[in-house]
N, C-alpha and C positions, 0 to 999 in steps of 0.2 A: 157591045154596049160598054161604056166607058162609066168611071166614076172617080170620085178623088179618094175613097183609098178602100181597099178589103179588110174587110175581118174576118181570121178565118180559123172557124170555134162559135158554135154556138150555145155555152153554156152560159154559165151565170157572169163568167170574166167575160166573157165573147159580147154578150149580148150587154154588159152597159159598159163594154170600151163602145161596140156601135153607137150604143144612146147617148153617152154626150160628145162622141165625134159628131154626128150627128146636130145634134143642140146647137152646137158651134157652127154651124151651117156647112161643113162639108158633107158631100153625095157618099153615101155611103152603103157598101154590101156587104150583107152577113151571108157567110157560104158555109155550110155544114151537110154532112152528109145523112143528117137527119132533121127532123122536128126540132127549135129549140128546145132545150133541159133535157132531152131527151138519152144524154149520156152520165156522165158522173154527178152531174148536178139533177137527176133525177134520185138519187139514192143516198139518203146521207142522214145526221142526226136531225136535220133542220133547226141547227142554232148557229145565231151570230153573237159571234162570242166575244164579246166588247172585254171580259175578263182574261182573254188570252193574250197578254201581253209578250209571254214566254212561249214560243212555239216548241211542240214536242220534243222534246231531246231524247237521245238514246241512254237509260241507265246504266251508272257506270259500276254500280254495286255487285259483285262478284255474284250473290244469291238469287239476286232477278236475272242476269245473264247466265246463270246455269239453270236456270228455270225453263229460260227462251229455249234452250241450248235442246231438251230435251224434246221438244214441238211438241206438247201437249198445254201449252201455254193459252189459258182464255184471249191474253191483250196478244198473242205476232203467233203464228204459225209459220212455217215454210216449204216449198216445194225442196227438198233434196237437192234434185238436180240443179237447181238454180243459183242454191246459196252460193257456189262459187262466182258466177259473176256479180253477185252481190259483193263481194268482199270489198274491192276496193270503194263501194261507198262507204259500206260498214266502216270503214278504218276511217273515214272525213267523216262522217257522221258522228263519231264513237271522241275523234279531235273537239268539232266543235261542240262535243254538248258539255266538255269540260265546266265545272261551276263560271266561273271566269269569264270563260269563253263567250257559256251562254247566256248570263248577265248582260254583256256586251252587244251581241246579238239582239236583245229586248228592247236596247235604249234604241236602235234600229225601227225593231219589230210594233214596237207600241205606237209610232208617230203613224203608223197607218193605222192599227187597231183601233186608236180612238176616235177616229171617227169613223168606225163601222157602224154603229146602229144609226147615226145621224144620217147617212148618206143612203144607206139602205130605206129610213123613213122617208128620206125628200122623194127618193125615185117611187118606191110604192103609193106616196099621194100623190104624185105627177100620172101614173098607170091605172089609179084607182083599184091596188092592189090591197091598202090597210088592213080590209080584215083578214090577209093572210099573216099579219104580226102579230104575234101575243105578247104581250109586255108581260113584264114581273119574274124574269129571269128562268136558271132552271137547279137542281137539286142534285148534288152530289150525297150518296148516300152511304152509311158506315154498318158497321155490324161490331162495331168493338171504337170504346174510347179512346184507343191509343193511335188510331186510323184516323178520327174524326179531330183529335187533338193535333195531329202533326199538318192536317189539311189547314186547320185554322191556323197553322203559326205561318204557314206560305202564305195562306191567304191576308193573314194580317200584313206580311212582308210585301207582296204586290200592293196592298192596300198604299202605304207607306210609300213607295217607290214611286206608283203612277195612279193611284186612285182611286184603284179597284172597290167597289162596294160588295159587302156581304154580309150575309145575316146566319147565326149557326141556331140550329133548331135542335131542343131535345126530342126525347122518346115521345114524349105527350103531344108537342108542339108538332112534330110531324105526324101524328096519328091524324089530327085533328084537321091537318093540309091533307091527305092523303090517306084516308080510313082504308082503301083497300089493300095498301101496301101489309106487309110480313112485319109483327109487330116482334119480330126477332130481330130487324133493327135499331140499330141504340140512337139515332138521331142521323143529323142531315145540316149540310151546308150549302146555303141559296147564295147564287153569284146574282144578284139582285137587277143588274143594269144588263145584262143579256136579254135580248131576244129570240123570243123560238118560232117556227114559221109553219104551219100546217099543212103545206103541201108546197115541198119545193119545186117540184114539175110548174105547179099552175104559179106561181110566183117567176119563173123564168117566162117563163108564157106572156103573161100579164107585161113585163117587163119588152120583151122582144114585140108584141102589139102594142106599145106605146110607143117604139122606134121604128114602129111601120104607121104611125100614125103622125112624126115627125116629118117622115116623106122617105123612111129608108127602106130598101129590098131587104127580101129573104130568101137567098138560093139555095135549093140541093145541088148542091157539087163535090168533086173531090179534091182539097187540100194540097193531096202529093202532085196537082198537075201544075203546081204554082211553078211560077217561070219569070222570073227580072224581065222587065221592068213595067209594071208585072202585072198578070195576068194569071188568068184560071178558069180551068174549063166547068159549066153546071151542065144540070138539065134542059137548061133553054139553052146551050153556049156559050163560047167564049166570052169571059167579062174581064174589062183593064180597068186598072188605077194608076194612078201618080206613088201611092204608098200602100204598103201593104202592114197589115197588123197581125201575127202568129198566135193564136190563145187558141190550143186544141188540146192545152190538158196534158193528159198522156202520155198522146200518141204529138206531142212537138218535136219531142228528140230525135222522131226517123225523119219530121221535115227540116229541123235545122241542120243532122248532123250530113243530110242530100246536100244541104246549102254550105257545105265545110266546117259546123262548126262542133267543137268537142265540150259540151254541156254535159255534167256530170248528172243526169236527168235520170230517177228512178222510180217505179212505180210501186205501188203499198195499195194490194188488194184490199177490200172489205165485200160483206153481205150483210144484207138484209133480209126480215119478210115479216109481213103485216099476220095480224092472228083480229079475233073477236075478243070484247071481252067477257069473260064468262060470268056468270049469276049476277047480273047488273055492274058488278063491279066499272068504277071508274076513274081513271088517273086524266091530273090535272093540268099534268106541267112536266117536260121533260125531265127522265129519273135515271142517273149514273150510278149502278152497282160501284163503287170505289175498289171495292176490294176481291168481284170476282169477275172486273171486265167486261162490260157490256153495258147497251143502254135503253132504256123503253121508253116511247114518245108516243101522244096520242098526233097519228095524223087524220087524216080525212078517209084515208080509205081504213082504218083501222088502230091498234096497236104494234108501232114500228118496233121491233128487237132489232137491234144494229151490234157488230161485232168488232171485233179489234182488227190487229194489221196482217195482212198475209203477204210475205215477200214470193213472188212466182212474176215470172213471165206472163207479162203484158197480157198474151191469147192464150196463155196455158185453159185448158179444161178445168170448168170449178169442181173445189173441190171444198165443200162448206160444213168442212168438219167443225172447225169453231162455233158453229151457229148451231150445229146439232148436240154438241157440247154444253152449251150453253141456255139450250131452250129449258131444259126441265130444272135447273137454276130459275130463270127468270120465270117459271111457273110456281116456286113455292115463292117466289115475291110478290108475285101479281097475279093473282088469278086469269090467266089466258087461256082465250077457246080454242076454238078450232083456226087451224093456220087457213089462210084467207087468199093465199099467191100459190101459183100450181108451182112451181119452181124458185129456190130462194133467187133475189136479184144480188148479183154479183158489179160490183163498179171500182175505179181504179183513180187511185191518186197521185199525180206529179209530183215530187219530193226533191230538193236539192240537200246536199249534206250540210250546208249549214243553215240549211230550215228555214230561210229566206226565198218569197218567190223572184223571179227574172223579169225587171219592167224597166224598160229603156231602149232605147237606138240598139241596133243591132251594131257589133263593134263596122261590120267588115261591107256592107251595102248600103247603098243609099236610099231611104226613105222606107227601110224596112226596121219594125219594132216587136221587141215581144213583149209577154205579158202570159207568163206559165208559172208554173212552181209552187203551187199557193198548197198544195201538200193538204192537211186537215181542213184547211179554211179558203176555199174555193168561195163555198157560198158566204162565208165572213167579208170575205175582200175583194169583192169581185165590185161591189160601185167604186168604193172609193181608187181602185186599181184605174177603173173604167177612167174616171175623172182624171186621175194622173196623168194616162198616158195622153187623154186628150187633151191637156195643159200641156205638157208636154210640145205634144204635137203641134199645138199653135200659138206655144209663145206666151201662154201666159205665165202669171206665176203658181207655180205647182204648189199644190196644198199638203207635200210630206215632201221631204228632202229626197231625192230620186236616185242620187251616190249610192246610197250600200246596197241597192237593189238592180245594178247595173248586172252587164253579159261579162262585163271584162273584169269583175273578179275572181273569175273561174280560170288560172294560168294560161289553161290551153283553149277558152271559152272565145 
């Protein structure tokens, strides 16, 4: 079975590079080895973060890195055995998040950011996905003035920079948004132009059934049997293309680095797991602890806790000590019931050291592209990524400058 190009990933990137390859009238197959959203884009805060113009940086402050240092940390845990192959990211990591550096990195990182909620809205009313967006942003929350003081002066400074909207909320002002929250919080800052998504499963779903509704396939297949020029083996069969498109997240690095190449590609565990909420209680809008790392969202199937970063090996065995750490924190915040998932869900995030994802021509093949790295904002970037590449791909003109997100700034990339 032929078609004019694979994509191969079907997550939130996977499944709208298909949609507007697709759009664009080329034949087009999504091959993954599950259900779409069914891997990392099933587990996440469910916010598209139109505010993150500056992607996460490594802190470079001696106090929070001997904090880390010590692995009892709310925001990064670590496997032991691992931190050593972490090293040499940590060290480009630890470079680029320099102030400087990472300023420079933003004037980059913003020209796609700003059109995340736009591109996300077009494709959701094209799916008939809408009532999975909630508008009105979400809630960064403080427990001390000096916390909620210093978020406002970034936030004014992003404001300033690229446009960011916000609103800072006192003690009263957030009771009165959120009565069940712990009124031992001293107030809250709303990233006002973000969107939050109630169930990012059925939104990639929603999303991948409008590109089958386009005219495009959806295979179970696997990935590592891709083969120039090129082809790959499913459940029905070998299927070919003229081009091939790489978006599997993760696990890209054992297929690019089979195809030669030296991508500085690392992963950054997280968990989750859903609770009820207890004595009626109800939160309204996604709620960032600031200052003890973690975060509660109402999804569909419940109250989502979500944790910080765990560095371990890709297939390491979970180990979700942060989440167990953190649950009876986030219980005198919010009154949570009974935990709701037999097992916490454990998911994994592509991360480059300078916190840029990888979307463009592959340097070293012909009609092979990627489109990985997207690190915290997978489900942020993933249409307008979609959109790139498929400009890109056919010659139009591209709607962010596609240079600093190129394979070949990576020396050995």
């Amino acid at each position: 079975m032929k078609f004019d190009t694979l994509v191969l990933g079907a997550g939130m990137v996977g499944v709208s590079v298909a949609v507007h390859l697709q759009r664009r009238g080329l034949a087009v197959a999504l091959v993954d080895r599950k259900a779409p959203g069914n891997e990392t884009s099933l587990g996440n805060a469910g916010l598209i973060q139109r505010e993150g113009v500056y992607p996460y940086a490594l802190p470079r402050d001696a106090a929070t890195l001997l904090r880390y240092a010590g692995n009892r940390s709310a925001e990064v845990r670590y496997h032991p055995r691992a931190l050593p192959a972490f090293v040499p990211f940590l060290l480009r990591y630890w470079h680029h998040s320099r102030a400087d550096r990472h300023a420079a990195i933003a004037r980059s990182y913003a020209t796609l950011i700003e059109h995340c909620v736009s591109e996300h809205r077009e494709l959701a009313e094209a799916a008939g996905a809408q009532g999975l967006l909630r508008p009105g942003g979400w809630l960064k929350v403080f427990r001390s003035a000096a916390a909620q003081d210093a978020e406002r002066r970034t936030a004014q400074r992003w404001h300033e920079e690229y446009g960011v909207a916000y609103q800072v909320l006192d003690a009263a002002q957030l009771q009165r948004e959120e009565p069940s929250l712990s009124r031992a919080l001293s107030g809250a800052l709303r990233y006002t132009d973000a969107v939050s998504v109630s169930d990012p499963n059925a939104l990639v779903t929603a999303y991948a059934r409008y590109f089958e509704q386009l005219g495009g396939r959806v295979f179970v297949g696997d990935a590592a049997t891709l083969a120039p020029q090129w082809q790959v083996e499913t459940a029905t069969g070998r299927i070919e293309a003229r081009a091939a498109v790489i978006a599997l997240g993760p696990w890209s690095e054992r297929l690019t680095s089979r195809l030669g190449y030296a991508l500085p590609l690392v992963v950054k565990r997280g968990y989750h797991m859903h609770y009820a909420a207890a004595d009626g209680a109800q939160l309204h809008q996604p709620v960032l602890d600031a200052e003890r790392g973690y975060l509660i969202t109402p999804m569909a199937r419940g109250i989502r806790l979500t944790t910080g970063a765990e560095l371990a090996y890709c297939d390491a065995p979970a180990t979700p000590a942060q989440l167990d750490a953190l649950e009876p924190v986030a219980r005198a915040t919010f009154p949570l019931g009974a935990r709701l998932d037999d097992t916490p869900w454990l998911g994994r995030r592509p991360c480059t050291p300078d916190m840029m994802p990888v979307i463009g021509r592959a340097p070293r093949h012909e009609d092979l592209w990627f489109a990985f790295g997207h690190a915290h904002h997978g489900l942020t970037l993933g249409p307008v990524t979609g959109r790139l590449i498929a400009e890109m791909m056919t010659g139009a003109a591209p709607v962010a400058d596609p240079f600093p997100f190129r394979a070949e700034r990576f020396a050995r990339g």
